[in-house]
N, C-alpha and C positions, 0 to 999 in steps of 0.2 A: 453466445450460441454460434458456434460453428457453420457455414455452408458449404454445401457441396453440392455444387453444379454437374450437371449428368453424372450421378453413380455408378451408372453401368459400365461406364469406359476407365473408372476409373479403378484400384486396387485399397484408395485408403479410408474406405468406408468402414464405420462402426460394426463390430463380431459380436456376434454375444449379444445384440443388440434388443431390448425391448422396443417396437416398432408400430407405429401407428400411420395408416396409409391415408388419402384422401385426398379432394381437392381446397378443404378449408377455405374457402370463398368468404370474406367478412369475419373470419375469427370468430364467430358466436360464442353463446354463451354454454350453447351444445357441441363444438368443435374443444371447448379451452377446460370440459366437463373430462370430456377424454384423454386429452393431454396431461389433463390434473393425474389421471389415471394412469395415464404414460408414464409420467416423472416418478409416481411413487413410488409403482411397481419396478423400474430401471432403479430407485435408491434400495432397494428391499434385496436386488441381487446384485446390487453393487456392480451394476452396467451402463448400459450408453441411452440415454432418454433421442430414442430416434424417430425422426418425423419424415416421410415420404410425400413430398405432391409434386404435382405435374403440371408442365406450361409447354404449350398451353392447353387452355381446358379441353377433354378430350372429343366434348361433343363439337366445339368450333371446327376440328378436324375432319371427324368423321361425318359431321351431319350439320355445316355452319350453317344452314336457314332456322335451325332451331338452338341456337348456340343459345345462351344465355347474356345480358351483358351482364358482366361483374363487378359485387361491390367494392371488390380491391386488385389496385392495380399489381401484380409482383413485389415490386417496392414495398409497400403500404405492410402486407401479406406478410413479410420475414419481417419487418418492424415489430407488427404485435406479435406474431410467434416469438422472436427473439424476449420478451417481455412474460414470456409464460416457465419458466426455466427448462425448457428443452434442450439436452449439451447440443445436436445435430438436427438441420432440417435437411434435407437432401431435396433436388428440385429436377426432378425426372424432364428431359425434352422428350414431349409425346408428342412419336412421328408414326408414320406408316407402319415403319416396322416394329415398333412397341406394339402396337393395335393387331398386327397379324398375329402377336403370339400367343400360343393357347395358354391359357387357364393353367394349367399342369407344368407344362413348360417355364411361364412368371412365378408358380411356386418353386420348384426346382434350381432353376437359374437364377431367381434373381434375390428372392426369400430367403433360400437356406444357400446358396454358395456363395453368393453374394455379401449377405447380409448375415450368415448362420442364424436367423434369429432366432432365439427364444422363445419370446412372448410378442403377440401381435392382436392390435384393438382396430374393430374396423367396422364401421358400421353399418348399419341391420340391411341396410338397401345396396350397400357395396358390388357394384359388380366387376367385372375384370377379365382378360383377357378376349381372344377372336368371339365377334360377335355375342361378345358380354354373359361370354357363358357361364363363368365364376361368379360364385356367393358367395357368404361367410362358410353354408352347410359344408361346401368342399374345403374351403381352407383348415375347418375343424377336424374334417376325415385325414386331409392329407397330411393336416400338422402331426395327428395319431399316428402316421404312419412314418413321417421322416424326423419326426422328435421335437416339435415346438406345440405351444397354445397359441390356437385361435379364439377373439372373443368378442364377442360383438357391443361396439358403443353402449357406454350408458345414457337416457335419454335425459332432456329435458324441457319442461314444459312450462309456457305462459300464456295467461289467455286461454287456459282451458285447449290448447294446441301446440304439440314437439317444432321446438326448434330447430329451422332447419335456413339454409341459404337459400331454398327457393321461397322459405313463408318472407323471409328479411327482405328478398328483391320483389317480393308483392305489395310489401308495406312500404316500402320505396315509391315505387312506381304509383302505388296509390297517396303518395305525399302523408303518407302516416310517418312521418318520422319520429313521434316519441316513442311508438310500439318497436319503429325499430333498432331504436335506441337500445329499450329494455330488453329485446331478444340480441345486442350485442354486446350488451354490458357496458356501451361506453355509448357516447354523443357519435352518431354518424358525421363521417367528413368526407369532406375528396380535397383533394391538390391540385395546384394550378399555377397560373401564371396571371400577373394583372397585366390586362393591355389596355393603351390608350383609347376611348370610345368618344363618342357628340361630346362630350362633358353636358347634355341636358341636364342632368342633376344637380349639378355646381348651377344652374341657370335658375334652376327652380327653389333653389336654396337645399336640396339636401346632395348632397356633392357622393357620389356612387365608386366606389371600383369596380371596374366593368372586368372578373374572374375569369378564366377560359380554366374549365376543370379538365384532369389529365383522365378520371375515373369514366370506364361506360356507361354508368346506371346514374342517372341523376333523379333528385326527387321530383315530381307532377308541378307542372307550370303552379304558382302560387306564391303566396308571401309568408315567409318561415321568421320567425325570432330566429337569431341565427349568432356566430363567433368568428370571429377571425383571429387567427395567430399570426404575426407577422415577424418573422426570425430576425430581422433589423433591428426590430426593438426589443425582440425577450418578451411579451407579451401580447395576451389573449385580449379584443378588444370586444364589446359587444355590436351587434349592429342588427341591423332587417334585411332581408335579402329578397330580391323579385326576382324567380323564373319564368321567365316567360319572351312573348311578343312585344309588350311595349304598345298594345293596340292603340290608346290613345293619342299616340304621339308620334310613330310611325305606322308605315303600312307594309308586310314582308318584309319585315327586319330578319326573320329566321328567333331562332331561340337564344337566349341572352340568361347570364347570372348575373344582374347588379346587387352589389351591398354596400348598405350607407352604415356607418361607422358611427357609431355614437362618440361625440368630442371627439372628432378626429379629424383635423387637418392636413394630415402631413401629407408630401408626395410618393406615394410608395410602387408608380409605376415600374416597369419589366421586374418587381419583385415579386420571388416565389412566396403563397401563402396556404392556411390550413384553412379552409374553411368548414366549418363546425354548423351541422342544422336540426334546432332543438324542438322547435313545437312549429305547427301551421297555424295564421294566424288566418289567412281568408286566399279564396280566389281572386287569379287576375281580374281586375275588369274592365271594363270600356267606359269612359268618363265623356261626359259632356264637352267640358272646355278642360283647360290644363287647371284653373283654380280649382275645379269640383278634384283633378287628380290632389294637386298638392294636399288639400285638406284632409284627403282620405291618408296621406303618405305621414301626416302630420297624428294624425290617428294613431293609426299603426305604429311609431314611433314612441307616442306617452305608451302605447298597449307593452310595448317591450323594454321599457323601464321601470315598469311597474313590475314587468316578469323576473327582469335582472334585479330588482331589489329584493322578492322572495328567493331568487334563485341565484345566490352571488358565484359570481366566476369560478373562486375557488372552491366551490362546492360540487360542480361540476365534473363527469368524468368523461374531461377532454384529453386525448393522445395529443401532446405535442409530440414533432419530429424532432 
C-alpha cells in the first residue's frame, strides 16, 4: 500500500479512483467492512482502491475539550490498513483551512479534480465541510450532478449494536477489552517503550516491565491477562498486566502499566514492545501487607495460565509490527 502525505498539495494522486473518506480510528470490524467494499468495487472497474483520513482528528482542531482520545496512533492506523489490500491511503493534514471549506467546494475541488473519483463509500453519520454542513444526502445529489456515486457504509453489528470507534473507546475505557477485541477483529494493543521502574516486582518475586504506552486510550485501571511482543526475540510472550496506582505499595505514584511475563527473564529494558490486552481479570486493590498482595498477584498468574492453555498464543489474533 502506497501513502501519500497531504493530497491536496500534491499532483500524484489516484484518478479514476474508487474512494472511501473517514477517520478510521482502531481499524474496526465496521471500518475493514467498507474497505472490503472499497477494494472490490476498485477491482470490478480496474481502478485505484483509495483511502482518505485525516490527522489530525478533526474535532481535536476544532473543538479539543471534546476531542476524543484514540485507539490508534497514525503509525499503528496505516499498519492495519496497509494489511486490508487498499493500493492508496492518502492522509489529509486537517488545518484551519480544510475546516473553512464549504461542503460544495471539498466536493468539487478536492473529490472530483483532485481525485476524479468514481465511486465513493462514506459513512451514514459523515459529515464534512464549514460547520459540518455535508452529509452523505449532498454527496449523492452532487455526485448526480458532476458524474460519480455516492454510498453510504455498510453496517455492522455486535452485541445487538453497530460498530463504531466511539462504542470501541467506551469498551476501552470501561476495561471491556474482550468486547473490544471482537468489535476490532483482533486483540487490542498499544506500543511503547520499557523504562527502568523500583524493580518492586523483581523484589516480590514476579519481576514486571514497567511499559510507558505511546497510544491515548488506555484500558480502566485493573488486571488484564494480557501479551507481549518483543521484536528482539520474534516472539509473543504471555504475561498479566496492572494498570493502575500501585496503592498498596505506593502513595501518588500517578498511573503505571506493569507486566509480568510468564518464564521470562531476560532484560529487555529501553526496548520497544506490543503489548496485547485480552480478557480483565479483577480490579486494582488495596492489600493489607505486601503478602496478602503477593498471593493475590500469585492468583492472577495460575488464573492466566490456565487462560493461555485454552487460549494458545498462536491461536490468537495478535498484529505483530
Amino acid at each position: 500500500m502506497e501513502v501519500i502525505n497531504d493530497p491536496l498539495g500534491r499532483d500524484d494522486v489516484p484518478q479514476q479512483a474508487v474512494l472511501s473518506i473517514g477517520n478510521f480510528d482502531g481499524v474496526h470490524l465496521g471500518h475493514r467492512a467498507v474497505i472490503r467494499s472499497t477494494v472490490e468495487r476498485a477491482r470490478e472497474l480496474d481502478t485505484s482502491a483509495t483511502l482518505m483520513t485525516f490527522d489530525p482528528h478533526p474535532v481535536s482542531l476544532l473543538r479539543p475539550e471534546e476531542a476524543p482520545e484514540l485507539l490508534t496512533t497514525m503509525e499503528q492506523r496505516l499498519e492495519l490498513l496497509a494489511q486490508t489490500g487498499l493500493d492508496v491511503t492518502t492522509v489529509v493534514p486537517f488545518t484551519h483551512r480544510v475546516a473553512r471549506m464549504s461542503a460544495v467546494t471539498f466536493i468539487e475541488r478536492v473529490l472530483v479534480e483532485r481525485f476524479a473519483v468514481r465511486e465513493l463509500f462514506v459513512g451514514a453519520n459523515f459529515r464534512f465541510g464549514a460547520d459540518r454542513e455535508g452529509d452523505v444526502n449532498l454527496l449523492i445529489k452532487e455526485g448526480e450532478r458532476l458524474g460519480f456515486d455516492a454510498r453510504p457504509w455498510p453496517t455492522v453489528e455486535i452485541n445487538g449494536g453497530v460498530v463504531s470507534s466511539t462504542r470501541v473507546r467506551a469498551a476501552v475505557a470501561d476495561g471491556k477489552v474482550e468486547l473490544a477485541g471482537r468489535m476490532l477483529g483482533r486483540a487490542l494493543h498499544g506500543d511503547g517503550k520499557v523504562l527502568l521502574g523500583k524493580r518492586l516486582g523483581r523484589r516480590l518475586g514476579f519481576p514486571t516491565l514497567n511499559v510507558v504506552l505511546e497510544n491515548e486510550l488506555i484500558p480502566a485501571e485493573g488486571v488484564y491477562i494480557s501479551a507481549v511482543f518483543i521484536p528482539s526475540f520474534q516472539r509473543v510472550f504471555p504475561s498479566v498486566t496492572n494498570i493502575g496506582v500501585r496503592p498498596t505499595v505506593y502513595e501518588d505514584s500517578g498511573v503505571t502499566i506493569e507486566t509480568h511475563l510468564l518464564d521470562f527473564t531476560a532484560d529487555v529494558y529501553s526496548e520497544r514492545v506490543r503489548l496485547f490486552f485480552l480478557e480483565r481479570l479483577r480490579d486494582e486493590k488495596v492489600f493489607n501487607s505486601t503478602l496478602q498482595l503477593v498471593a493475590q498477584v500469585g492468583r492472577d498468574v495460575e488464573k492466566t495460565r490456565l487462560w493461555f492453555l485454552n487460549h494458545p498464543v498462536d491461536g490468537l489474533k495478535l498484529v505483530h509490527p
